[in-house]
matplotlib code that plots the C-alpha trace (Angstrom):
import matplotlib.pyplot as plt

x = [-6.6, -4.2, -6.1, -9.1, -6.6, -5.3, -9.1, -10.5, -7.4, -8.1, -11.8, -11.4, -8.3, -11.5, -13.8, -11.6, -9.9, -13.6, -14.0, -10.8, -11.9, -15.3, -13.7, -11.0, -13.4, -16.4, -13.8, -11.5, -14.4, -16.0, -12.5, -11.6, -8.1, -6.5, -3.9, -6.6, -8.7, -6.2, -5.4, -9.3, -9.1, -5.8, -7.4, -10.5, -8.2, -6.4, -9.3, -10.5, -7.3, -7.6, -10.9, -9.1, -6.4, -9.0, -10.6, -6.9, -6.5, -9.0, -8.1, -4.7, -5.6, -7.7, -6.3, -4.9, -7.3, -6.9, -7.1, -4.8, -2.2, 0.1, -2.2, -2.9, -0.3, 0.9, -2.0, -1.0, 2.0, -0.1, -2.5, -0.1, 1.8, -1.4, -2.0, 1.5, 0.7, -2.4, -1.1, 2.0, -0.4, -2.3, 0.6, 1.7, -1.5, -1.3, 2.1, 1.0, -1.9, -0.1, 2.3, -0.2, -1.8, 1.4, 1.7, -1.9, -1.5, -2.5, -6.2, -7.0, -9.1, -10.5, -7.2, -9.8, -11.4, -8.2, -7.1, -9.8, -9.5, -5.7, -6.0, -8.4, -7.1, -3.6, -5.2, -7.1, -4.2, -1.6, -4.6, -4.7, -0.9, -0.5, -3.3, -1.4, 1.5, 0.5, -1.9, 0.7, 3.1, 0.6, -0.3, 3.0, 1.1, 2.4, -0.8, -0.9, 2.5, 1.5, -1.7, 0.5, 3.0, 0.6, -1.1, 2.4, 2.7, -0.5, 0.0, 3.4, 2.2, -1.4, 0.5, 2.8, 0.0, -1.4, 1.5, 1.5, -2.0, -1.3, 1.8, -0.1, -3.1, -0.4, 1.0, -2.5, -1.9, 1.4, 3.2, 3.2, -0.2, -0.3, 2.2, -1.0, -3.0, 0.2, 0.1, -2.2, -0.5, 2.6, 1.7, -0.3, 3.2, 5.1, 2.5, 2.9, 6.7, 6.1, 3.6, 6.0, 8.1, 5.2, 4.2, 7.4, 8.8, 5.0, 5.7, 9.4, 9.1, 6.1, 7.8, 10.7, 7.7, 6.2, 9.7, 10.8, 13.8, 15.5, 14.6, 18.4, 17.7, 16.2, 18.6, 21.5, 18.7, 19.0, 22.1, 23.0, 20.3, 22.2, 25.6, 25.2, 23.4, 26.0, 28.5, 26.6, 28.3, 27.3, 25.9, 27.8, 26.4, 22.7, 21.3, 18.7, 16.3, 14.4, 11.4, 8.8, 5.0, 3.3, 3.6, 4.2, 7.7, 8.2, 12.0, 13.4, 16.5, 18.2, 20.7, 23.5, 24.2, 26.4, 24.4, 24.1, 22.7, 19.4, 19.7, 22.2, 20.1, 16.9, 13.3, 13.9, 17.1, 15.5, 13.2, 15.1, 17.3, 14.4, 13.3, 16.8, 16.8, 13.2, 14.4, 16.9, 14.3, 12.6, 9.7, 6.3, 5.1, 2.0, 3.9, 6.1, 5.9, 9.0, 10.6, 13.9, 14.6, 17.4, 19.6, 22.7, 22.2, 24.3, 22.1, 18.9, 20.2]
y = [10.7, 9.6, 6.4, 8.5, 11.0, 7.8, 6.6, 10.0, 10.3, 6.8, 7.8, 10.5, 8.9, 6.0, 8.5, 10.6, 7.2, 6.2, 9.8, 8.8, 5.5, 6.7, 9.5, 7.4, 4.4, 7.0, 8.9, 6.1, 4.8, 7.7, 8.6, 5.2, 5.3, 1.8, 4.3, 6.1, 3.3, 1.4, 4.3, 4.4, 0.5, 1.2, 3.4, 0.8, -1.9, 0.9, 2.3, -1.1, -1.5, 1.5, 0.2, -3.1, -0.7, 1.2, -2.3, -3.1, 0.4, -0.5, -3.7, -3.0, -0.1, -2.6, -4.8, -8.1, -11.1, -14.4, -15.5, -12.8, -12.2, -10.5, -8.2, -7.3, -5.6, -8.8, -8.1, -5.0, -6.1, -8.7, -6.0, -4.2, -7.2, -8.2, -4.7, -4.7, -8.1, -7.0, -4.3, -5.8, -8.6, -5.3, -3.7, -6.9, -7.8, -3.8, -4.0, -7.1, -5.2, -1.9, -4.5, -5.9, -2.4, -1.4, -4.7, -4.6, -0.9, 1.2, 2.9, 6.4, 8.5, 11.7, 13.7, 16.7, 14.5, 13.1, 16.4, 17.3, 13.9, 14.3, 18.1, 17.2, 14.3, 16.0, 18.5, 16.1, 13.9, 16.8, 18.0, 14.0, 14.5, 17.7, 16.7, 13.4, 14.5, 17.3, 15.0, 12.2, 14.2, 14.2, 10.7, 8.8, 6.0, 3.0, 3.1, 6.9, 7.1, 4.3, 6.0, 9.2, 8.0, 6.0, 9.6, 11.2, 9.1, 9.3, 12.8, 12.6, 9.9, 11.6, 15.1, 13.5, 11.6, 15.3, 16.8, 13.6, 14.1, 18.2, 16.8, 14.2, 16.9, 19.2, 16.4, 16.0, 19.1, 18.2, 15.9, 13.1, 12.8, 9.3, 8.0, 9.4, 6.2, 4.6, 7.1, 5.3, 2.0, 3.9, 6.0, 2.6, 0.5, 3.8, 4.0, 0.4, 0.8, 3.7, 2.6, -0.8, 0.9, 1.6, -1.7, -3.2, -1.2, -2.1, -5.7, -5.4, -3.5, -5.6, -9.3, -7.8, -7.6, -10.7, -12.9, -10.9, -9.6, -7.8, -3.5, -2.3, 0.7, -0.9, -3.2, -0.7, 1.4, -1.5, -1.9, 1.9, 1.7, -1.5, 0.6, 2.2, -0.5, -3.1, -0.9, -1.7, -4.2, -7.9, -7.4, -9.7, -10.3, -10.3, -11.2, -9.1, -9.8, -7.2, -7.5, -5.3, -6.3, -2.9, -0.3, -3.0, -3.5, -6.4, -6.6, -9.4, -8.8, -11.4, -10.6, -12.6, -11.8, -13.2, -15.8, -13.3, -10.4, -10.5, -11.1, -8.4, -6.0, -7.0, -6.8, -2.7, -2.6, -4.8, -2.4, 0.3, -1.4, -2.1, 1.3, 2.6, 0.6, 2.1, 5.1, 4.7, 3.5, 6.3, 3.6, 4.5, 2.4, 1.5, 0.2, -2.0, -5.5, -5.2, -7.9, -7.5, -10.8, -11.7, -15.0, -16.3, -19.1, -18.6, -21.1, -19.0, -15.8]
z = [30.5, 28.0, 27.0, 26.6, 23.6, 22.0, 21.7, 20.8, 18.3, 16.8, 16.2, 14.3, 12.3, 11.5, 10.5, 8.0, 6.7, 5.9, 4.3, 1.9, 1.1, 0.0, -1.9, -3.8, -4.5, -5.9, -7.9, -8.8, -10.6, -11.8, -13.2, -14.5, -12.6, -11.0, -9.4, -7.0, -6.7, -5.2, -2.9, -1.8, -1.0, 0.9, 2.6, 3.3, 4.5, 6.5, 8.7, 9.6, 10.8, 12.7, 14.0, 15.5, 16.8, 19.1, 20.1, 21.1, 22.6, 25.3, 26.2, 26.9, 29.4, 31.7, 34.5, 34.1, 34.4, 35.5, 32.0, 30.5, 34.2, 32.0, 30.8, 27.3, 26.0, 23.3, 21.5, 20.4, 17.9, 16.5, 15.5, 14.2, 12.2, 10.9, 9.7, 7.9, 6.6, 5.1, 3.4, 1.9, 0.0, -1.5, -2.6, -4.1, -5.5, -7.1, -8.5, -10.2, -12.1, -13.1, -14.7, -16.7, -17.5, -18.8, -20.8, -22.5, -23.4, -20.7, -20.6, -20.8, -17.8, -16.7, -15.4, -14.4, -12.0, -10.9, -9.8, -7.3, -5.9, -5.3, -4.2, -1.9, -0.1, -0.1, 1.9, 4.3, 4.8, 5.7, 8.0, 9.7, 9.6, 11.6, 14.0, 14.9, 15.7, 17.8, 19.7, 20.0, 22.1, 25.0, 24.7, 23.2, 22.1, 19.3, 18.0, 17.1, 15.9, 13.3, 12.7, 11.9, 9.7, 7.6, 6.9, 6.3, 3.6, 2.0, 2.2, 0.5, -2.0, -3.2, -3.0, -5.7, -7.6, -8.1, -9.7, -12.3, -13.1, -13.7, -15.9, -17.5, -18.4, -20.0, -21.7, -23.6, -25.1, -26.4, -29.2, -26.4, -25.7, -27.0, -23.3, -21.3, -21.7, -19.4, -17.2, -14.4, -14.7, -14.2, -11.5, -9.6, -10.1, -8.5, -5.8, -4.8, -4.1, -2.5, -0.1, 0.9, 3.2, 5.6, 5.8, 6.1, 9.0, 10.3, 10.2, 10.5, 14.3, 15.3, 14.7, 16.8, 20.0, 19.0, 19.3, 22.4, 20.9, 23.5, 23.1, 22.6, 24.6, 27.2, 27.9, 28.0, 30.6, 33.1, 32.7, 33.7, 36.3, 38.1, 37.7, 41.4, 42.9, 42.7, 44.2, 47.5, 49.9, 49.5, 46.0, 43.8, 40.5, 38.9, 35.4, 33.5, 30.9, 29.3, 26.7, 24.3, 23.6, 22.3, 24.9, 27.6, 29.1, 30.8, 33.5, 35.4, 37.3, 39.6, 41.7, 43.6, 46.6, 50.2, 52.0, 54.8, 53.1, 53.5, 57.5, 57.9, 55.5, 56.2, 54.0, 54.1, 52.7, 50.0, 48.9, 49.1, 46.4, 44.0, 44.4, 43.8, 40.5, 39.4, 39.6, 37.0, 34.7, 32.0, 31.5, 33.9, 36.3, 34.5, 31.4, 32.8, 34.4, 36.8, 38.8, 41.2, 43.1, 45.9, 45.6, 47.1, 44.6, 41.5, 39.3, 40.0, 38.6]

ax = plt.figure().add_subplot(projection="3d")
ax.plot(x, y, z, "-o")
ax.set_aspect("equal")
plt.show()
């Protein structure tokens, strides 16, 4: 049921990406503005993201293959670092051109039309915003969390661009109308910045998953978990090693034990242990690849 939301939410997020891009490509032309035609190919770049994220999305809910034993869970922070990737070279590649509209003199453009566009996809956004979040609390996916906060911050970001454009209208009417012509490189360069932090967290949480780095919280879970077990008789030490890809969690523990323990304790006992263990663990069955082995060997620990 869940992977069925995150597909359904995913979907829709396309659709009314695709909805922005057309709007801030039609009016970011028809207006003459860098600023929200940039925002319209962000948007572009941004729902064919989403579209790889819902290919992703599917392929992670299916079994494990003989190709792919581990499932498919590592592909899901490569989307997402390719996604951040992506969108940092844009925001790069923007920065670069408000610079250079600021250095040849800026360009003038239809603030009226400006305004609709930014009222409009303000409203949209907050919409895409709301409906995230409310939907992401029943299905608690990566995916939909990124989807939301990328539409958070277009919210925040076009909500802002229309209050510049209302200044920069009033400002025609005023002694200063001759800064309005720098107004859209302006607001682009501002928008740029703006925009980075997305991306980087993006690429920033994803590269974590992609090296392995150990999930803090994890880590100290197992660690509580193994508290009570190794209070049991004839359980003298173990090693852990946790690990993140995408929604996938992935715990090996190897525990020492007397050379006698298993024949004393016997296969039951065993289980009983692992299950005590699993129980201490927040992390579902489904999204976790969980391993509890038995040694009197120290080196195999």
């Amino acid at each position: 049921m869940s992977a069925a939301l995150e597909q359904r939410a995913l979907k829709v997020s396309i659709a009314m990406t695709l909805f922005v891009a057309g709007l801030g490509v039609t009016f970011g032309l028809l207006a003459g503005s860098r600023s929200i035609l940039f925002d319209g190919v962000f948007s572009s770049i941004d729902a064919a993201m989403a579209g790889l994220a819902l290919v992703v999305s599917r392929l992670v809910v299916r079994e494990a293959s003989r190709r792919f034993q581990h499932g498919y869970w590592h592909l899901e922070p490569l989307v997402a670092a390719l996604n951040g990737a992506i969108l940092l070279l844009l925001c790069f590649y923007a920065f670069l051109n408000a610079v250079q509209g600021l250095i040849d003199g800026g360009h003038d453009f239809a603030f009226d039309l400006a305004l609709v566009y930014a009222l409009a996809v303000t409203l949209v956004c907050t919409g895409m915003t709301l409906h995230q979040r409310r939907l992401n609390r029943r299905v608690d996916s990566e995916l939909v969390r990124i989807d939301m906060h990328g539409w958070l911050m277009a919210a925040l970001i076009t909500g802002a661009l229309l209050v510049a454009f209302a200044i920069a209208l009033w400002l025609q009417q005023t002694a200063y109308a001759h800064l309005t012509p720098y107004v859209d490189s302006l607001l682009l360069a501002v928008l740029t910045l703006a925009f980075l932090p997305v991306p980087l967290g993006i690429v920033r949480r994803a590269m974590k998953e992609v090296f392995l780095i150990a999930p803090s919280d994890v880590d100290r879970e197992v660690q509580a978990a193994m508290a009570p077990v190794m209070r049991r008789d004839g359980l003298l030490d173990y090693n852990s090693h946790v690990a993140k890809a995408g929604r996938g969690h992935f715990i090996e523990i190897h525990i020492l034990t007397r050379a006698d323990f298993a024949a004393e304790r016997g296969m039951v006992e065993l289980d009983e242990i692992r299950e005590q263990i699993a129980a201490g663990l927040s992390i579902p069955p489904e999204r976790r690849w969980f391993t509890v082995s038995f040694t009197a060997e120290p080196r195999w620990t």
